[in-house]
matplotlib code that plots the C-alpha trace (Angstrom):
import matplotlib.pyplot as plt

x = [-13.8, -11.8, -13.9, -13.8, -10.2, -9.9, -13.4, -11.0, -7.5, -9.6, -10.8, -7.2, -5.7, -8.5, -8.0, -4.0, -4.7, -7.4, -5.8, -2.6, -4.5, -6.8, -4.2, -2.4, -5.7, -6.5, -3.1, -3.1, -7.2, -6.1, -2.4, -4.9, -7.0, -4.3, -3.0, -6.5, -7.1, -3.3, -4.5, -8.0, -6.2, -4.1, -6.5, -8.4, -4.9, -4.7, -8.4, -7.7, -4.6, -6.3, -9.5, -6.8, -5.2, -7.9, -9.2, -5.5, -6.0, -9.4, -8.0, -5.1, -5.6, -8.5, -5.8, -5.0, -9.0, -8.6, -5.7, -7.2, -10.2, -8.3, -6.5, -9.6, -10.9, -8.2, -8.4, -12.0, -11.3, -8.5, -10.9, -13.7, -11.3, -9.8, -13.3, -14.5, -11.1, -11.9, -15.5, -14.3, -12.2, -14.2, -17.0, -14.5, -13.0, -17.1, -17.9, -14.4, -15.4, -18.7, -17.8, -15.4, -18.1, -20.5, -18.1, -17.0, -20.9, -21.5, -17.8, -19.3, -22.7, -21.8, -19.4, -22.1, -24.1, -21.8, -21.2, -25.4, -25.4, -22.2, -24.0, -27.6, -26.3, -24.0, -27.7, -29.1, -26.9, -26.4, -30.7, -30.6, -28.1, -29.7, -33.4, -32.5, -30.3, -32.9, -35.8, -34.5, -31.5, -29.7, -28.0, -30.8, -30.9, -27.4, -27.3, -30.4, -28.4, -25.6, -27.7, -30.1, -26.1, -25.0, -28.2, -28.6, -24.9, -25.5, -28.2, -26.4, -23.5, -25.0, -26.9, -23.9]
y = [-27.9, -28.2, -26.2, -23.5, -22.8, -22.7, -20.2, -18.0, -18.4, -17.8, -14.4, -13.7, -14.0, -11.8, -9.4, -8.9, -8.8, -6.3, -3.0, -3.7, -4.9, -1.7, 0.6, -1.0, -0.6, 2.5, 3.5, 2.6, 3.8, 7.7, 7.0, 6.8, 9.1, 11.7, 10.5, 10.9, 14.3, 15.6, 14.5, 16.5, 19.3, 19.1, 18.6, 21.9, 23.3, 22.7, 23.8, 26.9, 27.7, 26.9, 29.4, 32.0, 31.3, 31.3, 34.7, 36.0, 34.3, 35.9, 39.4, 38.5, 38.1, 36.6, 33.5, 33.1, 32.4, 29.2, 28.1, 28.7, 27.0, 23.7, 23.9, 24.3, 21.5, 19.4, 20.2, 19.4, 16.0, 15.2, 16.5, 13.9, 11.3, 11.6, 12.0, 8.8, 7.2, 7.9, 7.3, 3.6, 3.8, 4.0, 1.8, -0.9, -0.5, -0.9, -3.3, -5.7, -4.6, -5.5, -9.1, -9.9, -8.9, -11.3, -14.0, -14.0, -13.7, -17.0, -18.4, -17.7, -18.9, -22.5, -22.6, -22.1, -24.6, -27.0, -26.4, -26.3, -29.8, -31.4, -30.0, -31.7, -34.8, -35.1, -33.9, -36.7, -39.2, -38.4, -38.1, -41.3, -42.8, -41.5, -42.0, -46.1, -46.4, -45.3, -47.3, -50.1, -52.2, -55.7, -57.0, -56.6, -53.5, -52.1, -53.8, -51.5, -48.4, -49.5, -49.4, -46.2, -44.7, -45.4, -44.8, -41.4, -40.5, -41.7, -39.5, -36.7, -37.5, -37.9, -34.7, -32.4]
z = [15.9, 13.1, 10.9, 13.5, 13.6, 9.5, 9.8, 12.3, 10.0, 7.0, 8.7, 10.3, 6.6, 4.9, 7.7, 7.9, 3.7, 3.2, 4.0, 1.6, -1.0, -0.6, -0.3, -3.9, -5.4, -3.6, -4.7, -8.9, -9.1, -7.6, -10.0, -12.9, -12.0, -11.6, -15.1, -16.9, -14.5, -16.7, -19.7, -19.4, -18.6, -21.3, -23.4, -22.2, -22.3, -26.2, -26.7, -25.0, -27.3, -30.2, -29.5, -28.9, -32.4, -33.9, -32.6, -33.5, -37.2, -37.6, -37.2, -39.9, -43.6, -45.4, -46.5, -42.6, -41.9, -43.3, -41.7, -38.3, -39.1, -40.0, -36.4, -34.9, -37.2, -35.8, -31.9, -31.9, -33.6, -31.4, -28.2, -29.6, -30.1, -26.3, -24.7, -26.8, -25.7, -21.9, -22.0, -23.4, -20.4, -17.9, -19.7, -19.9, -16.5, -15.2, -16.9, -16.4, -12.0, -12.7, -14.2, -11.3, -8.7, -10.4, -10.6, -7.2, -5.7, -8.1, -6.5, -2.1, -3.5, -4.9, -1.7, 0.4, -1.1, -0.7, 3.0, 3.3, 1.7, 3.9, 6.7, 6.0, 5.0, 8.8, 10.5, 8.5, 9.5, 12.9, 13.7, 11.4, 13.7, 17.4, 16.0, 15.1, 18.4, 20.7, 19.2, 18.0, 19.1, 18.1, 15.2, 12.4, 13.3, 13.0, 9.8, 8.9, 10.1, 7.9, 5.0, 6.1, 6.4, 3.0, 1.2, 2.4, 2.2, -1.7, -2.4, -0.9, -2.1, -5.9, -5.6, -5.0]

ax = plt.figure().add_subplot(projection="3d")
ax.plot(x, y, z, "-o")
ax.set_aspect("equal")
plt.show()
């Protein structure tokens, strides 16, 4: 019984915590997003103004060519270096989710292991217990159960 009233506080706590804790996250993921989404259209922004310089440099003096060619030079590198950034990014950000997912599917698993395990070993003792006092009955024999008890709440005990 007492298991059953942590089980229904455990699931009252997760459920009065899961729609702020998805709206923070909800919240800094579309902040980000918005952040990256500004940057990207900077970025476009700058690239834009520097194709139209560079059109306006072609028309102008032979000396003027170069010029425009290094600031095209230049907004391509800094276009590579932002998209390498944000690829990085989002690489990073995949696989730090993906980590956390794994760690807390190993986390539930060993937990349920454990609860799998305190569970057999109380059936084991208990059917020990019902199966010895129904066929068997006087002192030799609780002294038997004592030691059927203990042994297999060793074994269970030393395998966990």
């Amino acid at each position: 019984m007492e298991y059953l009233w942590l089980t229904v506080a455990l699931v009252i706590l997760v459920l009065l915590l899961k729609k702020p804790f998805e709206q923070h996250v909800l919240t800094a993921l579309d902040a980000r997003a918005e952040r990256i989404r500004r940057e990207l259209d900077e970025a476009q922004r700058l690239h834009e103004e520097a194709k139209a310089l560079l059109a306006k440099y072609q028309r102008q003096l032979h000396e003027a060519e170069g010029l425009a060619g290094e600031i095209l030079e230049r907004v391509d590198a800094e276009s590579r270096r932002l998209e390498a950034k944000m690829r990085e990014e989002v690489r990073s950000l995949t696989e730090r989710r993906t980590q956390q997912a794994l760690e807390r599917i190993a986390q539930e698993e060993a937990r349920a292991v454990q609860e799998v395990r305190a569970r057999a070993a109380e059936l084991a003792v208990r059917a020990t217990r019902e199966l010895l006092t129904e066929r068997l009955q006087g002192p030799l024999v609780q002294d038997l159960m004592r030691k059927a008890v203990a042994e297999v709440q060793r074994r269970l005990g030393g395998a966990g």
